[in-house]
ZAKESE-178203 format. One record per residue (C-alpha): residue in one letter; x, y, z. Coordinates in pm, whole numbers, plus 50000, padded with zeros to 5 digits. Last residue first. Example, Ala and Ser with C-alpha at 12.3 -4.5 7.8 and 13.67 -1.06 7.14 Angstrom:
<atom resn="S" c1="51367" c2="49894" c3="50714"/>
<atom resn="A" c1="51230" c2="49550" c3="50780"/>
END
This chain:
<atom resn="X" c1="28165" c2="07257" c3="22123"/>
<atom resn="X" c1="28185" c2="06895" c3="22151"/>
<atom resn="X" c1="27974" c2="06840" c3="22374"/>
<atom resn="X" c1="27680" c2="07030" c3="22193"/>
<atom resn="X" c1="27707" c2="06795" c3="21884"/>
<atom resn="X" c1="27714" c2="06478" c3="22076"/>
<atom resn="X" c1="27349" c2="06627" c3="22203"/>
<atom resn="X" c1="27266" c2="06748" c3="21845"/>
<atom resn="X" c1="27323" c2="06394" c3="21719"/>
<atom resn="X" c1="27155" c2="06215" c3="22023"/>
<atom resn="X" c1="26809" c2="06414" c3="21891"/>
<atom resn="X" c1="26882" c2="06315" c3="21549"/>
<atom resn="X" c1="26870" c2="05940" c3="21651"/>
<atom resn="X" c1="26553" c2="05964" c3="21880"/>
<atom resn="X" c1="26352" c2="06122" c3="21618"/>
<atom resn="X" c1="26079" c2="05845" c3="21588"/>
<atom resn="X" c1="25768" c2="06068" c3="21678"/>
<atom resn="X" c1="25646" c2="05929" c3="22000"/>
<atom resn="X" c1="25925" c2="06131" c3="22291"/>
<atom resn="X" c1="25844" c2="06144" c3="22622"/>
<atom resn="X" c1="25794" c2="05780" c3="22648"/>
<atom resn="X" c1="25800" c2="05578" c3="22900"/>
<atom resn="X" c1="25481" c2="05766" c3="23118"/>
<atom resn="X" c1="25318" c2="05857" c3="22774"/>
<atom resn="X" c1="25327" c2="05468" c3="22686"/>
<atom resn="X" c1="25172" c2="05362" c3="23077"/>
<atom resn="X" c1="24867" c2="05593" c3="23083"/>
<atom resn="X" c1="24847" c2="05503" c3="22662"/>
<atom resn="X" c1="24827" c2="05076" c3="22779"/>
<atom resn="X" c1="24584" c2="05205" c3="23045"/>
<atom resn="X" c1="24345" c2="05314" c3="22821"/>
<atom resn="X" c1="24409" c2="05101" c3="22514"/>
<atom resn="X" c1="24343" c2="04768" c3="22740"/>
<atom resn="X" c1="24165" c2="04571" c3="22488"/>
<atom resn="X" c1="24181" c2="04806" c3="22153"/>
<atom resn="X" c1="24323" c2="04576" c3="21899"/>
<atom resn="X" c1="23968" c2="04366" c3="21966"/>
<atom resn="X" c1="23967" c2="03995" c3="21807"/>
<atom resn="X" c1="24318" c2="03896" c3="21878"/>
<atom resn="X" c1="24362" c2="04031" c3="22243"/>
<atom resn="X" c1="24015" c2="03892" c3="22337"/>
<atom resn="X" c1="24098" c2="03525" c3="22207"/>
<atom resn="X" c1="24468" c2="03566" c3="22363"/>
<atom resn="X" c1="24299" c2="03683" c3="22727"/>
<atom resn="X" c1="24073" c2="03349" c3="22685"/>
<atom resn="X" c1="24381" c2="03151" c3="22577"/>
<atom resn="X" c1="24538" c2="03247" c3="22916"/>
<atom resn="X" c1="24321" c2="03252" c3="23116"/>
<atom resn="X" c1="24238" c2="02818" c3="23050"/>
<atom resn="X" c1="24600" c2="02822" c3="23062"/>
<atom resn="X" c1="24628" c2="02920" c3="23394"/>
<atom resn="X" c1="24802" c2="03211" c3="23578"/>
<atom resn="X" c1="24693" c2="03490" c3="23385"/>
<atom resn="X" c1="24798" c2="03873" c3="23422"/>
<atom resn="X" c1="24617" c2="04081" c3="23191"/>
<atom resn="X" c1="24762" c2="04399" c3="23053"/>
<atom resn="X" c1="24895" c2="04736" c3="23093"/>
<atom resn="X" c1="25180" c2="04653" c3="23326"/>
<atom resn="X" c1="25284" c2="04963" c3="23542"/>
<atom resn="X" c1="25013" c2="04935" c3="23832"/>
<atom resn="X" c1="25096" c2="04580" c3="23880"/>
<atom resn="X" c1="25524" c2="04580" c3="23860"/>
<atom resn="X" c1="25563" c2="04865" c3="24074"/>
<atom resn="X" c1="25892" c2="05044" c3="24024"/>
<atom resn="X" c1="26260" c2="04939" c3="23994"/>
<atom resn="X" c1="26190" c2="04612" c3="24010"/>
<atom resn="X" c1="26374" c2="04333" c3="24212"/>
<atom resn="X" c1="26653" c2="04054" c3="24124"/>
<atom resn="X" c1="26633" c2="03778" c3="24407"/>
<atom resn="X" c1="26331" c2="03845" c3="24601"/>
<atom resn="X" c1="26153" c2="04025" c3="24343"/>
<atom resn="X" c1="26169" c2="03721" c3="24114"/>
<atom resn="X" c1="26087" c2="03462" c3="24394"/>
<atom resn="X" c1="25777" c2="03676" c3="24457"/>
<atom resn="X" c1="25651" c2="03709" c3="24076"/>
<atom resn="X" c1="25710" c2="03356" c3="23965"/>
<atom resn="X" c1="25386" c2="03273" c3="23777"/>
<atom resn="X" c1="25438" c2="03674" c3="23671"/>
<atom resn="X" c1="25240" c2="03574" c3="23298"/>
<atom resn="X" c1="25159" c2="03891" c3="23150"/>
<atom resn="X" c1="24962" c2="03989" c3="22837"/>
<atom resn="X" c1="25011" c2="04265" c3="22565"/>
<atom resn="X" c1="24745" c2="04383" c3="22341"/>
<atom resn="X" c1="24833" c2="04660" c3="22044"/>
<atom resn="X" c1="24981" c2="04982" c3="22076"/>
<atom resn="X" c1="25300" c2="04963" c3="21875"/>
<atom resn="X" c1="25497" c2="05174" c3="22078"/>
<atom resn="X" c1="25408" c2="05032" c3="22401"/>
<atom resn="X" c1="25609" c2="04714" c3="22259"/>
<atom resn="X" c1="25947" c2="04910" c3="22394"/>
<atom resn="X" c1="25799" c2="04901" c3="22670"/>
<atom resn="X" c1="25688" c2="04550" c3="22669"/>
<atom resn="X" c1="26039" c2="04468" c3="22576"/>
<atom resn="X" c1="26123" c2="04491" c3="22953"/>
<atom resn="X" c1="26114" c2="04165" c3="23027"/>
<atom resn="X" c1="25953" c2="04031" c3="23361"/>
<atom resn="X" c1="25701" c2="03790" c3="23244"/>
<atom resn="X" c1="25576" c2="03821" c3="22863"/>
<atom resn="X" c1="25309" c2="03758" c3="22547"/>
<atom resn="X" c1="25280" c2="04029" c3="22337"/>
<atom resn="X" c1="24999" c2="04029" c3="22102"/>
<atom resn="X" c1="24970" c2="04116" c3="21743"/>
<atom resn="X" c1="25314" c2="04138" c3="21699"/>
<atom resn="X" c1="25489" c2="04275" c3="21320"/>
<atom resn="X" c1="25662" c2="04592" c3="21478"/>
<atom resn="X" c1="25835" c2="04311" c3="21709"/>
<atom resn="X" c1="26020" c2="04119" c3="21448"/>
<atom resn="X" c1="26223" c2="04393" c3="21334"/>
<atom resn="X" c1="26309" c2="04496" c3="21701"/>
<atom resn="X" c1="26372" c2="04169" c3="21774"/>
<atom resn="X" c1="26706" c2="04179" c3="21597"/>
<atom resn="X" c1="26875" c2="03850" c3="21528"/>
<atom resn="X" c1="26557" c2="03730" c3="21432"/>
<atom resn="X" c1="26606" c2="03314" c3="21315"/>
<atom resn="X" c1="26957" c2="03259" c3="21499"/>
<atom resn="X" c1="26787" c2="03487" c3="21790"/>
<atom resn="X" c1="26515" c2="03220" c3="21908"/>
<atom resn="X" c1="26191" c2="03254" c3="21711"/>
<atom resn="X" c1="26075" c2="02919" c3="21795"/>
<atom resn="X" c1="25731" c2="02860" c3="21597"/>
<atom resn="X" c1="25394" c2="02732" c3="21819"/>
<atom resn="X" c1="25133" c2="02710" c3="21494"/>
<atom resn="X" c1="25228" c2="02335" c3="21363"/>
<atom resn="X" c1="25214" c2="02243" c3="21699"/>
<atom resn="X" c1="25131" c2="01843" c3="21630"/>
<atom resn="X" c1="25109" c2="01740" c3="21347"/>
<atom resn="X" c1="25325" c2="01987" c3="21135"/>
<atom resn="X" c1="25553" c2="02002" c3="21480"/>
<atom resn="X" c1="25696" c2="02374" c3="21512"/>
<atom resn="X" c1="25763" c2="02261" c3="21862"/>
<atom resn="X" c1="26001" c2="02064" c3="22079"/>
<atom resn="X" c1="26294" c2="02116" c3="21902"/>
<atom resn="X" c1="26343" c2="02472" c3="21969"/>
<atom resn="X" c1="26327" c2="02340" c3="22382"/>
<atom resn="X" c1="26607" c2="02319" c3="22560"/>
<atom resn="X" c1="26893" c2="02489" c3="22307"/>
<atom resn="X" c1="26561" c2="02832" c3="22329"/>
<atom resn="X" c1="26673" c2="02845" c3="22658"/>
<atom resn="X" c1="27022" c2="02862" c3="22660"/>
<atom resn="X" c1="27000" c2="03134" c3="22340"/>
<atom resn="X" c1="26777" c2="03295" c3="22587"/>
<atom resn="X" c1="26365" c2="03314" c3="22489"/>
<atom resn="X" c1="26156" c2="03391" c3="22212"/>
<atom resn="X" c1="25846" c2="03167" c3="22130"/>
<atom resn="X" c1="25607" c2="03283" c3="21809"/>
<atom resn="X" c1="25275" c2="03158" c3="21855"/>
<atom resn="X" c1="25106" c2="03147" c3="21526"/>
<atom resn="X" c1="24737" c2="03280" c3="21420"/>
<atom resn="X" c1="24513" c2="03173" c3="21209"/>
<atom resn="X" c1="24242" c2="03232" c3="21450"/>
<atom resn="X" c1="24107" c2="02860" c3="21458"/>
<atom resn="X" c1="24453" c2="02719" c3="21419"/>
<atom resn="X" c1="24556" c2="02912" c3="21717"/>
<atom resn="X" c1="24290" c2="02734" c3="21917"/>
<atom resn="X" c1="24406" c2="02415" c3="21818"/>
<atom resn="X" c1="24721" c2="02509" c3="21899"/>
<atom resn="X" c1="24620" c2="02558" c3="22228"/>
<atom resn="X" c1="24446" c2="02231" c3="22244"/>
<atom resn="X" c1="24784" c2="02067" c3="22122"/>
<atom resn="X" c1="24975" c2="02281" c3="22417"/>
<atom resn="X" c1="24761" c2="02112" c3="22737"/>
<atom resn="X" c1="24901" c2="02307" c3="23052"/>
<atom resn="X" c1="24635" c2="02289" c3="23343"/>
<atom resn="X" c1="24909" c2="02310" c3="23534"/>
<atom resn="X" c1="25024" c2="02680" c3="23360"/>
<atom resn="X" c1="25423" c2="02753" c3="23327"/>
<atom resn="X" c1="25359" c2="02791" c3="22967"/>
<atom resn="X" c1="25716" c2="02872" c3="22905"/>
<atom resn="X" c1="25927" c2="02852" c3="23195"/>
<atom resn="X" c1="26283" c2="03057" c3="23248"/>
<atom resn="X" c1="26558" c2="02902" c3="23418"/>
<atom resn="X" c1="26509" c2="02895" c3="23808"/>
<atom resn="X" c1="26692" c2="03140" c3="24061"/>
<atom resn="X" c1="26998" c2="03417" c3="23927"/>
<atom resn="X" c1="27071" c2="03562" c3="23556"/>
<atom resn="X" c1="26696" c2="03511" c3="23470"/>
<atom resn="X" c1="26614" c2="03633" c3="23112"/>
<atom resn="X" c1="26281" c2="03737" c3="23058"/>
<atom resn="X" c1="26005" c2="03553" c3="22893"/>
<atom resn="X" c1="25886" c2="03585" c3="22500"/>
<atom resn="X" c1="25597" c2="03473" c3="22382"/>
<atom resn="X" c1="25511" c2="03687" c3="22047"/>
<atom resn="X" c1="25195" c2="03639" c3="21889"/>
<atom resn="X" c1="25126" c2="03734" c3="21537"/>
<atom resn="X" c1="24856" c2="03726" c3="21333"/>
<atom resn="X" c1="24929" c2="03630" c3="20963"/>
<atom resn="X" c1="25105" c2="03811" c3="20712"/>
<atom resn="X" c1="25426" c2="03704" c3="20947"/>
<atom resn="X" c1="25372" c2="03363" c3="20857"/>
<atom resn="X" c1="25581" c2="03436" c3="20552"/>
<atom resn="X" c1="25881" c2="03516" c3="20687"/>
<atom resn="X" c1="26128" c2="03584" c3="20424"/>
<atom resn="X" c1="25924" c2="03866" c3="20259"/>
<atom resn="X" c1="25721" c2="03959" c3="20562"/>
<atom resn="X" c1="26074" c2="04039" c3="20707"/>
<atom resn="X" c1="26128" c2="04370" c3="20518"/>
<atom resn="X" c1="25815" c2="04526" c3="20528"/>
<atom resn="X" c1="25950" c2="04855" c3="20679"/>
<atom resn="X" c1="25834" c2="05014" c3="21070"/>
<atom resn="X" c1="25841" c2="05367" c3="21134"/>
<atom resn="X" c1="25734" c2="05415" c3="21478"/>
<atom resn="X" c1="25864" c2="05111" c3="21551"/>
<atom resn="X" c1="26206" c2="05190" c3="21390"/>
<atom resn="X" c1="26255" c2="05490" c3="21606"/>
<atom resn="X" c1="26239" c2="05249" c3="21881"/>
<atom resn="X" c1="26580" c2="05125" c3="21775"/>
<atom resn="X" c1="26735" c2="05482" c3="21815"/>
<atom resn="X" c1="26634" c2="05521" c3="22155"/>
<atom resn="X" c1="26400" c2="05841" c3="22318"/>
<atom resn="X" c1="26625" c2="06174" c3="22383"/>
<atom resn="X" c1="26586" c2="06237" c3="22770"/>
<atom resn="X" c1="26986" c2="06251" c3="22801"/>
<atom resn="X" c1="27099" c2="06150" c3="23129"/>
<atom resn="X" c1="27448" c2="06359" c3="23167"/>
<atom resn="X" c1="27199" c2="06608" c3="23317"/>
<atom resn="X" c1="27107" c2="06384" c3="23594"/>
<atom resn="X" c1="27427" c2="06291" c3="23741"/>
<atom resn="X" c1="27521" c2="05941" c3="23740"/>
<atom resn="X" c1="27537" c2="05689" c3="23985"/>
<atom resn="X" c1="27475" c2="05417" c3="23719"/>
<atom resn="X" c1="27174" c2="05277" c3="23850"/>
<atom resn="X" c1="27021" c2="05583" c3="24043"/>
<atom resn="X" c1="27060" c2="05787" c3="23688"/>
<atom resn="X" c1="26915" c2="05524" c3="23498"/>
<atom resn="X" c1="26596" c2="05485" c3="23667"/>
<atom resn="X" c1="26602" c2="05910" c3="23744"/>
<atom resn="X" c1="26589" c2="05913" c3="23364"/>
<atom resn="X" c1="26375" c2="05646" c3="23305"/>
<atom resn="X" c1="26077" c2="05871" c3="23427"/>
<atom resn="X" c1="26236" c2="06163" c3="23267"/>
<atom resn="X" c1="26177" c2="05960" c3="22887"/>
<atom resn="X" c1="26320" c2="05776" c3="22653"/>
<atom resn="X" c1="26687" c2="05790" c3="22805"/>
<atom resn="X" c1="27021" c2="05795" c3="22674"/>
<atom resn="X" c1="27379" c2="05763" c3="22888"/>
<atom resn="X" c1="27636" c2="06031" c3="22902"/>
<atom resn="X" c1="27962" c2="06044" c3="22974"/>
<atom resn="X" c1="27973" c2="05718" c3="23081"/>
<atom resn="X" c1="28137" c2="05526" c3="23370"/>
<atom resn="X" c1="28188" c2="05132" c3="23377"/>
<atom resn="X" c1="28125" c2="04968" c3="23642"/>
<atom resn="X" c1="28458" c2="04817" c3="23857"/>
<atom resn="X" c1="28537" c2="05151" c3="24004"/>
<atom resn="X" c1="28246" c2="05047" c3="24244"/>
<atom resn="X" c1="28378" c2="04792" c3="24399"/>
<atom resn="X" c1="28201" c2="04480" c3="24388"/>
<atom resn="X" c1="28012" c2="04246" c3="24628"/>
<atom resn="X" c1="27819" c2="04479" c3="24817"/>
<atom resn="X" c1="27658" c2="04653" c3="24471"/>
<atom resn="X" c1="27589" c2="04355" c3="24338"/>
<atom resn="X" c1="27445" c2="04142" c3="24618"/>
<atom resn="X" c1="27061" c2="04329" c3="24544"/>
<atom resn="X" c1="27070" c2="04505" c3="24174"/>
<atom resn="X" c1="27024" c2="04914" c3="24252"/>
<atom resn="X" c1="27414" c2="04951" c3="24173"/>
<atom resn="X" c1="27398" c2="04764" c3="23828"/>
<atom resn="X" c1="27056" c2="04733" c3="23699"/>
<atom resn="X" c1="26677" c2="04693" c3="23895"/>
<atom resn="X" c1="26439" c2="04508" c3="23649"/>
<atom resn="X" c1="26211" c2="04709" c3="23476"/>
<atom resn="X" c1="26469" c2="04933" c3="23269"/>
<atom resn="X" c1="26420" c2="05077" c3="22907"/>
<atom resn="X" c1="26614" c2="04860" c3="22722"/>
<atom resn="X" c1="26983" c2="04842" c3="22548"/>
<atom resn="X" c1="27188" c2="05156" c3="22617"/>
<atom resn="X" c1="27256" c2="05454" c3="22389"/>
<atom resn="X" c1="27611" c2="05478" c3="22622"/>
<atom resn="X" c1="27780" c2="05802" c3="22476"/>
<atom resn="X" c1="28167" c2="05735" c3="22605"/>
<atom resn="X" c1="28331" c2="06084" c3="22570"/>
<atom resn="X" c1="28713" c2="06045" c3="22537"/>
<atom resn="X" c1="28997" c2="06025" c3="22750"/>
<atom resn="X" c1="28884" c2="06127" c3="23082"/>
<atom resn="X" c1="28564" c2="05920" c3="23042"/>
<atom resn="X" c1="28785" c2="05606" c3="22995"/>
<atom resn="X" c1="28686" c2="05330" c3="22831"/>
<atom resn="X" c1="28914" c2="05004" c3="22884"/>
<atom resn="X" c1="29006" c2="04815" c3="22600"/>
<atom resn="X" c1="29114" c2="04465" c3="22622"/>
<atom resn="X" c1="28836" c2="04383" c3="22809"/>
<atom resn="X" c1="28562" c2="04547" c3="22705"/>
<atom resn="X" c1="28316" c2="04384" c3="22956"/>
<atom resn="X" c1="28576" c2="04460" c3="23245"/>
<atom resn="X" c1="28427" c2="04756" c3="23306"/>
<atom resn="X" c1="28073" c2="04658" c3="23439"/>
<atom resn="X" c1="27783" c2="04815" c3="23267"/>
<atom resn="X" c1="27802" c2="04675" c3="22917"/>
<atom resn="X" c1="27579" c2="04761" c3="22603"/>
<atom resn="X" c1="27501" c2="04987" c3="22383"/>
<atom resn="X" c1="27815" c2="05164" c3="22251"/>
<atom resn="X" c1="27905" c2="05509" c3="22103"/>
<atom resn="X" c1="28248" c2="05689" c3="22101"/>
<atom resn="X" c1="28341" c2="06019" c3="22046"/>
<atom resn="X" c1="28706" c2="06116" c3="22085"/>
<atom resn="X" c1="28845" c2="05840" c3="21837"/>
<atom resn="X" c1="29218" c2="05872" c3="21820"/>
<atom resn="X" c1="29296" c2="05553" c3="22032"/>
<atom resn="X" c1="29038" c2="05380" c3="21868"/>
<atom resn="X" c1="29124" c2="05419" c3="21557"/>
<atom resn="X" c1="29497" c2="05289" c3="21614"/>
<atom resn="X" c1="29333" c2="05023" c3="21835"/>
<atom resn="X" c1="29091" c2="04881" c3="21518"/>
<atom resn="X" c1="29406" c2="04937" c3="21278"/>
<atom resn="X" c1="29658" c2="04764" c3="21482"/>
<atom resn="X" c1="29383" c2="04446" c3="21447"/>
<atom resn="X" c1="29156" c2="04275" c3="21792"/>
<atom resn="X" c1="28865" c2="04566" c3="21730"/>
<atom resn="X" c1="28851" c2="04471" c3="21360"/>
<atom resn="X" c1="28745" c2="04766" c3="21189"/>
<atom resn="X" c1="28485" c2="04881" c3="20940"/>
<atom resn="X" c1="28403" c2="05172" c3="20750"/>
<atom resn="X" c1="28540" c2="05115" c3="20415"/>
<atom resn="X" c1="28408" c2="04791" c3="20428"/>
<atom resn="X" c1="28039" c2="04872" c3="20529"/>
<atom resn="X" c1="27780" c2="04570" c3="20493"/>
<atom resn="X" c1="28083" c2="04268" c3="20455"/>
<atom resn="X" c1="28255" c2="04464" c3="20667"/>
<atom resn="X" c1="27904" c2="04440" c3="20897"/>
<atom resn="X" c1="27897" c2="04070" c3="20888"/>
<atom resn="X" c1="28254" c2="03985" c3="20877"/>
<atom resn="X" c1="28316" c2="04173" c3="21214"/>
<atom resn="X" c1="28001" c2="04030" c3="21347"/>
<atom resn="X" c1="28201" c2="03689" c3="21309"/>
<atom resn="X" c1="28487" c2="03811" c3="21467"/>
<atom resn="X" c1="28349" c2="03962" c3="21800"/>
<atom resn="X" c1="28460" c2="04310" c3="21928"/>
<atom resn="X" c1="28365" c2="04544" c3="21615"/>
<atom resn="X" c1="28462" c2="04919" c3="21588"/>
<atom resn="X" c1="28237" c2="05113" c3="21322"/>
<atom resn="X" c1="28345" c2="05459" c3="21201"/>
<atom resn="X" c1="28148" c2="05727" c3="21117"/>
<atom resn="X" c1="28310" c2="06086" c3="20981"/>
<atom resn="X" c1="28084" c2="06380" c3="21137"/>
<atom resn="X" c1="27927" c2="06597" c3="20930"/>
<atom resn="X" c1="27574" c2="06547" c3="21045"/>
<atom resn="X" c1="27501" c2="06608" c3="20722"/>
<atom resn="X" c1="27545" c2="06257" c3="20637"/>
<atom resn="X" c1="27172" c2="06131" c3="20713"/>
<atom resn="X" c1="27153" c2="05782" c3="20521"/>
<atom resn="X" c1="27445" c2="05659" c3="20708"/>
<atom resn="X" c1="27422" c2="05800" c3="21043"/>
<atom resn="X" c1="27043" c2="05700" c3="21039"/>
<atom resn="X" c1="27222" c2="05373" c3="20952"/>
<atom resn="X" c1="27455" c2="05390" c3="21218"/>
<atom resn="X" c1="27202" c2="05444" c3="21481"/>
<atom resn="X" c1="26987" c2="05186" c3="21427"/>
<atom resn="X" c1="27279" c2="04884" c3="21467"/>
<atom resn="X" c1="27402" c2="05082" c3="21768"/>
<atom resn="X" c1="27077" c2="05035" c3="21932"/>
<atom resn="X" c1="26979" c2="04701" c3="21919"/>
<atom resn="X" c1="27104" c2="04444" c3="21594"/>
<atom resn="X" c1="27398" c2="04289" c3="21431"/>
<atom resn="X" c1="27427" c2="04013" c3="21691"/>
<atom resn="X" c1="27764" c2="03926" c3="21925"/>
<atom resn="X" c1="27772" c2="04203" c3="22121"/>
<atom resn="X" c1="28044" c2="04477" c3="22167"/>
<atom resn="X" c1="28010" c2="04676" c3="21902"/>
<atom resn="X" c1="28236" c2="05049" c3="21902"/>
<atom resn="X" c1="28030" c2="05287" c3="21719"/>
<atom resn="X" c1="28291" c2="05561" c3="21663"/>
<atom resn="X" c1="28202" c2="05952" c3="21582"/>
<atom resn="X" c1="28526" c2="06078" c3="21451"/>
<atom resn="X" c1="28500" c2="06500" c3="21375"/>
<atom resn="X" c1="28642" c2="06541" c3="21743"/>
<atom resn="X" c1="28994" c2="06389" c3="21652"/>
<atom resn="X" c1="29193" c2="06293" c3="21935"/>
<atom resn="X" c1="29528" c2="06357" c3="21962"/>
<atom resn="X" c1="29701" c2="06025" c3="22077"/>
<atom resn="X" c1="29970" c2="06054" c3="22357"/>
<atom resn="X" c1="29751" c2="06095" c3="22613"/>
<atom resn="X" c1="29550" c2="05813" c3="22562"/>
<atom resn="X" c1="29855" c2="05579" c3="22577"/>
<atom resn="X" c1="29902" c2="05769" c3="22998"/>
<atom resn="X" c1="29561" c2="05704" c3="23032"/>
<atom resn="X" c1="29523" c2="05317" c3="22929"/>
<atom resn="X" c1="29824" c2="05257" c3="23180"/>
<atom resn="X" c1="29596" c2="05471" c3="23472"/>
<atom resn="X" c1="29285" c2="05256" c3="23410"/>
<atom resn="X" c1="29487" c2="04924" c3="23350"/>
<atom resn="X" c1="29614" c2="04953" c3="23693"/>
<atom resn="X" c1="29291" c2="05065" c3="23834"/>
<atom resn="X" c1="29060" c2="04844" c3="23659"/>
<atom resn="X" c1="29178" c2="04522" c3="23598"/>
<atom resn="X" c1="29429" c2="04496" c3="23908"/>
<atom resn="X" c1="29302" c2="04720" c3="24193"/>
<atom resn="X" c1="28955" c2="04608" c3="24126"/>
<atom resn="X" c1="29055" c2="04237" c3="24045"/>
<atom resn="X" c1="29150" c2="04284" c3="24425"/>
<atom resn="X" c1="28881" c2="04434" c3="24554"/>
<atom resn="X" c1="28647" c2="04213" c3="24404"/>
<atom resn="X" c1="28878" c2="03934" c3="24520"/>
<atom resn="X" c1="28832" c2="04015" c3="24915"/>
<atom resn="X" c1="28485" c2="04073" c3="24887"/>
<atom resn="X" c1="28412" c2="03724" c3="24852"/>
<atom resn="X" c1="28698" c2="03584" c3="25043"/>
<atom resn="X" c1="28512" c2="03785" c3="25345"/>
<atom resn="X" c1="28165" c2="03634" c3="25210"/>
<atom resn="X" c1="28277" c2="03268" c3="25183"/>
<atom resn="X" c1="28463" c2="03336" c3="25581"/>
<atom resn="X" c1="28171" c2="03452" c3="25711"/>
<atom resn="X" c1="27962" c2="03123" c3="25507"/>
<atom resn="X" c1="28203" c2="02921" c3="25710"/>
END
């Protein structure tokens, strides 16, 4: 039985290969071909349903930097982002389901996304590098193994079904040979450039403190990775779990807890806490209230995670980080890392809660716990500290278009 489950399996991956992609692969070349593309267009085609990541941080350096000469367009997927950003940038702004949105990009030669590794995520459109040069900015520096290197993915669909890039951006060589072994690519269409969002870290505004008041306070940011496969993820996964002493204990640093998980997660449990009695210092901070992390994050004290790769992005900031891996073999067995999880983690790993809020009480009171390794790990991930990413993609876009 399970024989025939995994026959039938691979059966319609090959099939919704030869239908999605191929067939709509050659159609969408022959109506490529009979658009001239127009090199001075730099698109930024959004996919996602949040105003935030990569793409978000690249259009405004494009915006406030215009000597790039290149005219910058903004393609939007999903209507209520589309409202958003025309709301932000009319002139600029297209509806990806409008004539206007597929006349644009049908004569765009350089477009930019940040997201989406399997073809069918852009469904109507279909990217083709033979048409135009897809720059993929990307959405994370990798811990968890993506795409090809993901165990059952790779078996169970073809590989015409990812998407190709022209080029994809990395922050440093490390996560160049990560990205390159993911997406099959070669190495020089890897571009070691550092990420547009990170340039924000480096130079952070004030611009939530003034709707966020709690912010002026220390900051602690919980927030777990995203399990596609096994168990939904558990905060405070710790049997000696008692949450009103912990927020006792925040109470006595005036501090607040902020927890950030998956919109699914966050339905489960956003009422559970922000209690004035109770866990008046343990905040949701689910993606309705930050949209973008990336604002939130140059504000963290401490960062509290599992298995999500926003630590490296948090290297940046160099301040305390913590792990809790309560589920580190079941993890592995099911998703995997692309390099040692121990040796790579600056931080303590605790298992209780009694650890826990000791590691928190040392992360609070000394910015400096774990600097040495913490700076090992930050020069490994990043090549690039001086919050240039976005010119440095400009000059690359620049060079393949001479």
């Amino acid at each position: 039985m399970e024989v025939r489950k995994s026959w039938f399996k691979r059966f319609k991956g090959w099939l919704l290969s030869i239908i999605l992609i191929d067939l709509m692969t050659l159609l969408t070349r022959f109506v490529e071909s009979i658009f001239k593309k127009d090199p001075s267009v730099l698109t930024l085609f959004f996919t996602e349903n949040y105003f935030a990541d990569n793409c978000r941080y690249f259009l405004t350096y494009l915006l406030e930097n215009p000597d790039h000469n290149f005219k910058v367009r903004v393609l939007v997927k999903q209507q209520k982002l589309f409202n958003q950003i025309h709301k932000l940038h009319p002139e600029i702004t297209y509806n990806a389901n409008s004539f206007s949105g597929l006349r644009l990009f049908l004569r765009t030669k350089n477009l930019v996304i940040s997201h989406g590794s399997d073809a069918s995520y852009f469904f109507p459109y279909f990217l083709d590098v033979k048409s135009k040069n897809i720059i993929n900015l990307w959405h994370g520096i990798p811990l968890k193994r993506l795409s090809l290197q993901v165990k059952g993915i790779r078996e169970s669909k073809s590989r015409n079904r990812f998407q190709k890039f022209s080029a994809i951006c990395a922050a440093s060589t490390f996560e160049q040979f990560l990205l390159a072994s993911c997406f099959d690519m070669h190495m020089d269409d890897v571009w070691v450039t550092g990420t547009p969002r990170n340039d924000y870290l480096i130079h952070p505004s004030e611009e939530l403190l003034k709707t966020h008041s709690y912010l002026n306070s220390k900051v602690i940011l919980y927030a777990p990775t995203w399990r596609e496969y096994g168990n939904r993820s558990s905060f405070f996964p710790f049997i000696d779990k008692d949450l009103k002493a912990l927020n006792q204990m925040l109470e006595s640093q005036d501090t607040y807890l902020l927890l950030r998980g998956h919109r699914e997660e966050m339905e489960r449990i956003k009422n559970n806490y922000g209690q004035e009695d109770t866990l008046s210092r343990i905040l949701p901070a689910h993606q309705e209230i930050f949209p973008d992390v990336q604002l939130l994050l140059a504000h963290v004290d401490v960062l509290v995670t599992d298995y999500s790769s926003i630590y490296l992005d948090y290297l940046l900031v160099d301040k305390p980080m913590i792990f809790i891996p309560y589920d580190l073999e079941e993890y592995q067995s099911y998703r995997g890392f692309l390099f040692d999880y121990d040796s790579h983690t600056p931080g303590d790993k605790v298992y209780t809660q009694d650890e826990f809020v000791a590691s928190l009480e040392k992360a609070l009171n000394s910015a400096d716990t774990g600097a040495v390794d913490r700076t090992r790990v930050k020069n490994l991930f990043h090549t690039y500290q001086d919050g240039m990413a976005s010119e440095r993609i400009i000059s690359k876009i620049n060079q393949m278009n001479k």
